[in-house]
C-alpha positions as CSV (number, residue, x, y, z in Angstrom):
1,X,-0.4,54.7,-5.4
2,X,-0.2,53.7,-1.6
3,X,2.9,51.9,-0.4
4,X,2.3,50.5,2.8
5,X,4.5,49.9,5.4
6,X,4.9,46.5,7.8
7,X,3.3,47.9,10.2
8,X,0.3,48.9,7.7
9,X,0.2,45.1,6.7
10,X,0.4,43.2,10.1
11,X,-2.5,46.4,10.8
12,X,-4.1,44.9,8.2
13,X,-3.8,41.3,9.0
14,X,-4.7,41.7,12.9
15,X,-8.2,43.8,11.1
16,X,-9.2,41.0,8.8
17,X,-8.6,38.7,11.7
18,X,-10.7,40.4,14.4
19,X,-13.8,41.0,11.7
20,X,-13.9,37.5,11.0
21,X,-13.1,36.6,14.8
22,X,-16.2,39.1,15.7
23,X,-18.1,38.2,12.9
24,X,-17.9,34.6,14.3
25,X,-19.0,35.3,17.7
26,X,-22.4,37.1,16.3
27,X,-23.3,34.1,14.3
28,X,-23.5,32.3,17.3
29,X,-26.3,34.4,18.2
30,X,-30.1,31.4,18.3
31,X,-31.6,34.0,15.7
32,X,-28.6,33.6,13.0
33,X,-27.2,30.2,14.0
34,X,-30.1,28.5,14.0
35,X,-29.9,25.6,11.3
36,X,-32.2,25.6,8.2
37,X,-34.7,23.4,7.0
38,X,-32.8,21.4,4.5
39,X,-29.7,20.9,7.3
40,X,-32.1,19.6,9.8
41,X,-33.9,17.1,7.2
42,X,-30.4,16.5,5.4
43,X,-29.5,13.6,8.0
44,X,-32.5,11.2,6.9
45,X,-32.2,11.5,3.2
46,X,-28.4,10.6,3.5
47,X,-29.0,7.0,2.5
48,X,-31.3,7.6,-0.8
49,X,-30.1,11.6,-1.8
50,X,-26.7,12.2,-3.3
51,X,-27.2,16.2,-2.4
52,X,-28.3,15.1,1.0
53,X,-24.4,13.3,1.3
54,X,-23.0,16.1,-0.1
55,X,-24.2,18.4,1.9
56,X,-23.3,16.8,5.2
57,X,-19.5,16.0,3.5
58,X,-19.1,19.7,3.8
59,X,-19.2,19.6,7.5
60,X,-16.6,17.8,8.4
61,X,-14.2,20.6,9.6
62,X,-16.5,23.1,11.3
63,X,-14.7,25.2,14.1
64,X,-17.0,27.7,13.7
65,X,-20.1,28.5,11.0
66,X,-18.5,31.4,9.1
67,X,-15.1,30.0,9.2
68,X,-16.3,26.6,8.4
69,X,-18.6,28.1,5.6
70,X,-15.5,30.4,4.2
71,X,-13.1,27.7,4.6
72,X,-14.8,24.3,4.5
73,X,-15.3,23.9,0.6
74,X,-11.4,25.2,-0.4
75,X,-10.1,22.2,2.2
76,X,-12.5,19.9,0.6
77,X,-10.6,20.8,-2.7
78,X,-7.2,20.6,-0.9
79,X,-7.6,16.8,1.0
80,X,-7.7,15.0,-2.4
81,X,-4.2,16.2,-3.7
82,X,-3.0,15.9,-0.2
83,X,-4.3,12.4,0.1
84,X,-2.7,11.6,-3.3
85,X,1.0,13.2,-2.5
86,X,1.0,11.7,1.0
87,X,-0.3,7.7,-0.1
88,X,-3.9,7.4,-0.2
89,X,-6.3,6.9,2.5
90,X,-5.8,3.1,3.3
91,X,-2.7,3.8,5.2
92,X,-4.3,6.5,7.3
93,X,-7.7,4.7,8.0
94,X,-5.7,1.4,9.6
95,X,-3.6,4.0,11.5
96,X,-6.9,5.4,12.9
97,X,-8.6,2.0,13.5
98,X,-5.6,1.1,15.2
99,X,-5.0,4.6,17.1
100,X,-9.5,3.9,18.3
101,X,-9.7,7.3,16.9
102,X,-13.2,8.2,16.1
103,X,-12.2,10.4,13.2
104,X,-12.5,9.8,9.4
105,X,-10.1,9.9,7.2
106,X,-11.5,13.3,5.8
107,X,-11.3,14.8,8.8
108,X,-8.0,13.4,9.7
109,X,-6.6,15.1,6.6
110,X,-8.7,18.2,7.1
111,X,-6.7,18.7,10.6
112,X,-3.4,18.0,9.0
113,X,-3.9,20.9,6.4
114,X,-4.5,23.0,9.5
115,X,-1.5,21.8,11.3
116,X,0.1,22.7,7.4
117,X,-1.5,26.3,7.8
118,X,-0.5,26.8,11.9
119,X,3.2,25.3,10.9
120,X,3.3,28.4,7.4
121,X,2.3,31.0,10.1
122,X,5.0,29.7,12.4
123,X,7.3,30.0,9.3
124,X,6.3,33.6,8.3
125,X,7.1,35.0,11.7
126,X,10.5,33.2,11.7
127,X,10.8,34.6,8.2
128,X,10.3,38.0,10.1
129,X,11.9,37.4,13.0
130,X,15.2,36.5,10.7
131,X,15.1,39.5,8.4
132,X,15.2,41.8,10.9
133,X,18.0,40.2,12.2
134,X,19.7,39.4,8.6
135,X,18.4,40.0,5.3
136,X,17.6,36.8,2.8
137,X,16.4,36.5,-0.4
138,X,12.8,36.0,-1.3
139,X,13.6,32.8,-2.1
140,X,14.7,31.8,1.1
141,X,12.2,33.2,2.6
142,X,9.7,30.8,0.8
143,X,12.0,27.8,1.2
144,X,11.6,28.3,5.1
145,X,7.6,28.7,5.4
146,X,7.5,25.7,2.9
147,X,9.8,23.5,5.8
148,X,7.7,25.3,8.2
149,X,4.1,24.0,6.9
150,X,5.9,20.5,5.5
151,X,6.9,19.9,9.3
152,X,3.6,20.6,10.5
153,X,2.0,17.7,8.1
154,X,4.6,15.5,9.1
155,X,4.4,16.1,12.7
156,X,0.6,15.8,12.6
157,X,0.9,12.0,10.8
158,X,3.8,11.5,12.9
159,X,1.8,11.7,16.4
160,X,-1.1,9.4,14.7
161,X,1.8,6.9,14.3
162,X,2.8,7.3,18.0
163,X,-0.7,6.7,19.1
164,X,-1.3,3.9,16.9
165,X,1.9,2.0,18.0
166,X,1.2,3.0,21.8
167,X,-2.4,1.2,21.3
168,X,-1.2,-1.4,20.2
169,X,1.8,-2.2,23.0
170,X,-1.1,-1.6,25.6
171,X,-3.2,-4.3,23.0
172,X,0.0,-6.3,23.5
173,X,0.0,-6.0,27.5
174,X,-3.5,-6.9,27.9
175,X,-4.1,-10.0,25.9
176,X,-2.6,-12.5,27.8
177,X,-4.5,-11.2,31.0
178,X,-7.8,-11.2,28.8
179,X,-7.5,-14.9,27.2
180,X,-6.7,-15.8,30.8
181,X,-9.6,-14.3,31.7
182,X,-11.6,-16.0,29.0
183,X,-10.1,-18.9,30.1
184,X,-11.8,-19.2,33.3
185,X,-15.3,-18.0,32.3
186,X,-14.7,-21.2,29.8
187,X,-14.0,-23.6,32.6
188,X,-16.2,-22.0,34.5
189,X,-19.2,-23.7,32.0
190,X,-19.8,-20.4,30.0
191,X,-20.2,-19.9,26.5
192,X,-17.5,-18.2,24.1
193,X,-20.2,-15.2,23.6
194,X,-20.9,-14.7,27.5
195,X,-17.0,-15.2,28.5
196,X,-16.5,-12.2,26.3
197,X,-19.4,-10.2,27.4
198,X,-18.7,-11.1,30.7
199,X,-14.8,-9.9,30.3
200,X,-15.7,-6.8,28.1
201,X,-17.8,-6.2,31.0
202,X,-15.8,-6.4,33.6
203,X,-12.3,-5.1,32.5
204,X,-11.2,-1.9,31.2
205,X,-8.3,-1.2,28.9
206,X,-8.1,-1.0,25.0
207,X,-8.6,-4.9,24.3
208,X,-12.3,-4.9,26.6
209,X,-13.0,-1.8,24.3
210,X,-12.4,-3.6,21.2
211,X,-14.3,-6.8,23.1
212,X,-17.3,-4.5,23.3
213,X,-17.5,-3.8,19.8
214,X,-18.0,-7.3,19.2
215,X,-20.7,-8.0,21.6
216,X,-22.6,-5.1,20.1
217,X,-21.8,-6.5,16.9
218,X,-23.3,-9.7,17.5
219,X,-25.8,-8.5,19.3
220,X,-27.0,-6.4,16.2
221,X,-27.3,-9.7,14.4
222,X,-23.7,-10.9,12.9
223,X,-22.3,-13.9,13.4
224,X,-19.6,-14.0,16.4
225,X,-16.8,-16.0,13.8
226,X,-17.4,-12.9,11.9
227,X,-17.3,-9.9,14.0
228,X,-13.9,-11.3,15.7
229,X,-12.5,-12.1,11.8
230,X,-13.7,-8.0,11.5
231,X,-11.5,-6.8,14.6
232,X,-8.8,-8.7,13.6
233,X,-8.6,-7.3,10.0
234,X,-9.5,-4.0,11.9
235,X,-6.4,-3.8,14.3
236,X,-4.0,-5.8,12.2
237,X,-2.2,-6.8,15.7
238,X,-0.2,-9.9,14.8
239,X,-0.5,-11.9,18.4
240,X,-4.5,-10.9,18.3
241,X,-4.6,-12.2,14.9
242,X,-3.2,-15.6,15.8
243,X,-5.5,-15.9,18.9
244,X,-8.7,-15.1,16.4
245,X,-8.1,-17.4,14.0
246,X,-7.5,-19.9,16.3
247,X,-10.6,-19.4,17.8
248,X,-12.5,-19.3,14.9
249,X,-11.2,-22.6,13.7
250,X,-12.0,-24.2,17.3
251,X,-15.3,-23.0,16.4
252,X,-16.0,-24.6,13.3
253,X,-14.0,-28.0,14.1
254,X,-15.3,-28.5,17.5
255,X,-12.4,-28.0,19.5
256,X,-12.1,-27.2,23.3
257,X,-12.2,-23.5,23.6
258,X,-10.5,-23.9,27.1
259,X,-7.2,-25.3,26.0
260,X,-6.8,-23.6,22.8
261,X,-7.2,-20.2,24.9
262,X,-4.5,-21.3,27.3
263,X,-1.9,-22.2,24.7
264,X,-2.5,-18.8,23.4
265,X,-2.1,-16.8,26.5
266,X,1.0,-18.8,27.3
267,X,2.5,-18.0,23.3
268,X,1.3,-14.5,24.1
269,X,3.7,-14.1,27.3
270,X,6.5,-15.8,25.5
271,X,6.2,-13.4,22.6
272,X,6.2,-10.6,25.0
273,X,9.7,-12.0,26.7
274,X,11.0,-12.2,23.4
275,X,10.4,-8.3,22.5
276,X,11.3,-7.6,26.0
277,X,15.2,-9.8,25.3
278,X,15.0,-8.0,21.9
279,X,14.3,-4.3,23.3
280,X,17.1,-5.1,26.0
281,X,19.2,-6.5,22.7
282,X,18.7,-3.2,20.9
283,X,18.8,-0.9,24.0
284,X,22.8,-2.5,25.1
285,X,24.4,-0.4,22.6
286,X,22.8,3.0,23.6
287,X,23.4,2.5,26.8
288,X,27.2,2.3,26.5
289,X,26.9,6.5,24.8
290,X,26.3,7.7,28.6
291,X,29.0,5.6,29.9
292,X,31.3,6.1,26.9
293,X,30.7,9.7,26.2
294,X,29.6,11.3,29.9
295,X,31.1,8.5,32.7
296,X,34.7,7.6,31.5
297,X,35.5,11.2,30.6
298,X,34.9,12.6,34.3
299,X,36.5,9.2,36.1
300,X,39.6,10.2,33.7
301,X,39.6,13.7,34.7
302,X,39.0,12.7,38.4
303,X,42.0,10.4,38.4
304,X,44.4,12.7,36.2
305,X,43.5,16.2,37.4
306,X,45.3,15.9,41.3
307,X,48.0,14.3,39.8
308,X,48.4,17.2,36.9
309,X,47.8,19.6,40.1
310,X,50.7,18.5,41.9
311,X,53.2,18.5,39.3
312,X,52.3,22.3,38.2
313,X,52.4,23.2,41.8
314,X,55.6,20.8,42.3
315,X,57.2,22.9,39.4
C-alpha cells in the first residue's frame, strides 16, 4: 500500500487541475468546439420540445465546454436544495429585477455555489495554513471549510442585496427629475406615450432604462396602463408605485396628466427630505462614537498631560 505524503497530494491536485485546465484550452480548437447539429437546431424547438428546453437548461453555467460538461449537470442537481434551504426563488428573482440584472435565477444560484466552492478552497488552505502552525482536530477542520463555503453564499446574496438597494436610491434620486420632466413634455401638448419616449430618450440613468422597457413594451403591442402596472410590480419601489397608479387612474377617469404628475414630483422630493431628516436622525448617534471614543480622550490628555509633567518634574 502507497501512503502518500502532502506534498504527493497537493502534486496531485495541481496535476488534475492542469489536465483539465489544458484539456480545456484544446477544446477550444474550431474542429472540436464546433457545436452539433442538435445544439444549433435546439433554439427553435424550445417552444414546442421538452428535450429541446432541457437541453438548453444545461447551459446555464458554461465557463468553459469541458468544465461546463463535467460540472454543469451536478450544479443543476445542487441549485434545487440550495434554492430550498436559502427561501425559494421569488425572493431572489425581485432582488434581480430590482438589481436590472440580466441573470436568471438559475444562474444566480449557479454562481453562488461557485462562490460556495471558491469560499471551501479558501477554507482548506486556512485549514493548512493553521495546522502547520497548531494542530486541530478533524472536526475542526471541517467546521472551518464549512464557515468558509457558508460565507461565500452569504456574501454572494449579500452583494445582490447591496446592488438592489443601491438601484433603487438612484430610482429614488431620479424620479422627481423624470415626472418633472414628463411634466413639461405634458404642457408642452404631448401625449403620455411620447412624453415618455421622449424622456426615456433623452435621459440616462436607471429610471430612463426602466422607461425604455415600457416603450418597447408598448410598442410590441400592450397596452401602456399595463406595461407601467408591469414595472411597477417589477421594481416594487414604493414612491414609483404611487406615481403609476396614479397615473393609471388619470388614465381611465380622464384626469389632467399635467397636474397629477406635478403633485407627484413635489410628494417625491418631500419623501426624499424626509429619509434625508430620518438618515441624519439615525446617523446623530454614531457620530457622537468618534467624538466620545477618539476626540474627548486626546483633549483630556492634552489638558492633563503638562500639568502631570510639571508636578513629576516639580517633585
Amino acid at each position: 500500500m502507497v501512503q502518500l505524503s502532502t506534498l504527493s497530494g497537493w502534486a496531485i491536485l495541481c496535476g488534475v487541475t492542469m489536465g483539465i485546465g489544458l484539456w480545456s484550452l484544446v477544446s477550444l480548437a474550431p474542429r472540436l468546439s464546433r457545436p452539433r447539429l442538435l445544439d444549433r437546431v435546439a433554439p427553435y424547438l424550445v417552444d414546442i420540445s421538452p428535450g429541446a428546453r432541457e437541453l438548453l437548461s444545461r447551459r446555464t453555467i458554461d465557463p468553459l465546454p469541458v468544465i461546463g460538461a463535467l460540472f454543469g449537470p451536478m450544479f443543476v442537481r445542487l441549485r434545487l436544495p440550495l434554492g430550498r434551504a436559502l427561501g425559494g426563488s421569488a425572493t431572489i428573482e425581485l432582488r434581480l429585477r430590482q438589481a436590472g440584472s440580466a441573470l436568471t435565477v438559475e444562474t444566480f444560484r449557479s454562481r453562488q455555489l461557485l462562490w460556495a466552492i471558491a469560499g471551501a478552497a479558501l477554507g482548506v488552505l486556512a485549514s493548512v495554513l493553521v495546522s502547520r502552525v497548531q494542530t486541530l482536530a478533524v472536526s475542526l477542520h471541517v467546521i472551518l471549510i464549512a464557515a468558509f463555503a457558508i460565507a461565500g453564499l452569504v456574501l454572494r446574496d449579500y452583494l445582490l442585496q447591496r446592488a438592489a438597494r443601491a438601484r433603487l436610491a438612484r430610482i429614488s434620486s431620479e424620479l422627481p427629475t423624470v415626472l418633472e420632466f414628463l411634466t413639461l413634455s405634458l404642457s408642452a401638448g404631448e401625449g403620455i406615450l411620447d412624453a415618455i419616449r421622449r424622456v426615456s430618450r433623452v435621459s440616462r440613468g436607471e429610471l430612463a432604462a426602466e422607461l425604455s422597457g415600457v416603450v418597447a413594451a408598448v410598442n410590441t403591442g400592450l397596452p401602456l396602463a399595463e406595461s407601467l402596472s408591469d414595472l411597477a410590480h417589477g421594481v416594487q419601489h414604493a414612491a414609483l408605485t404611487r406615481c403609476i397608479e396614479q397615473i393609471t387612474g388619470a388614465l381611465e377617469r380622464g384626469t389632467p396628466l399635467a397636474e397629477v404628475l406635478r403633485a407627484q414630483a413635489q410628494d417625491a422630493r418631500d419623501e426624499g427630505k424626509r429619509e434625508l431628516l430620518e438618515v441624519a436622525g439615525k446617523k446623530e448617534v454614531a457620530m457622537l462614537v468618534p467624538l466620545v471614543f477618539l476626540i474627548l480622550p486626546i483633549t483630556i490628555v492634552f489638558a492633563i498631560f503638562p500639568g502631570i509633567a510639571v508636578l513629576q518634574l516639580g517633585l
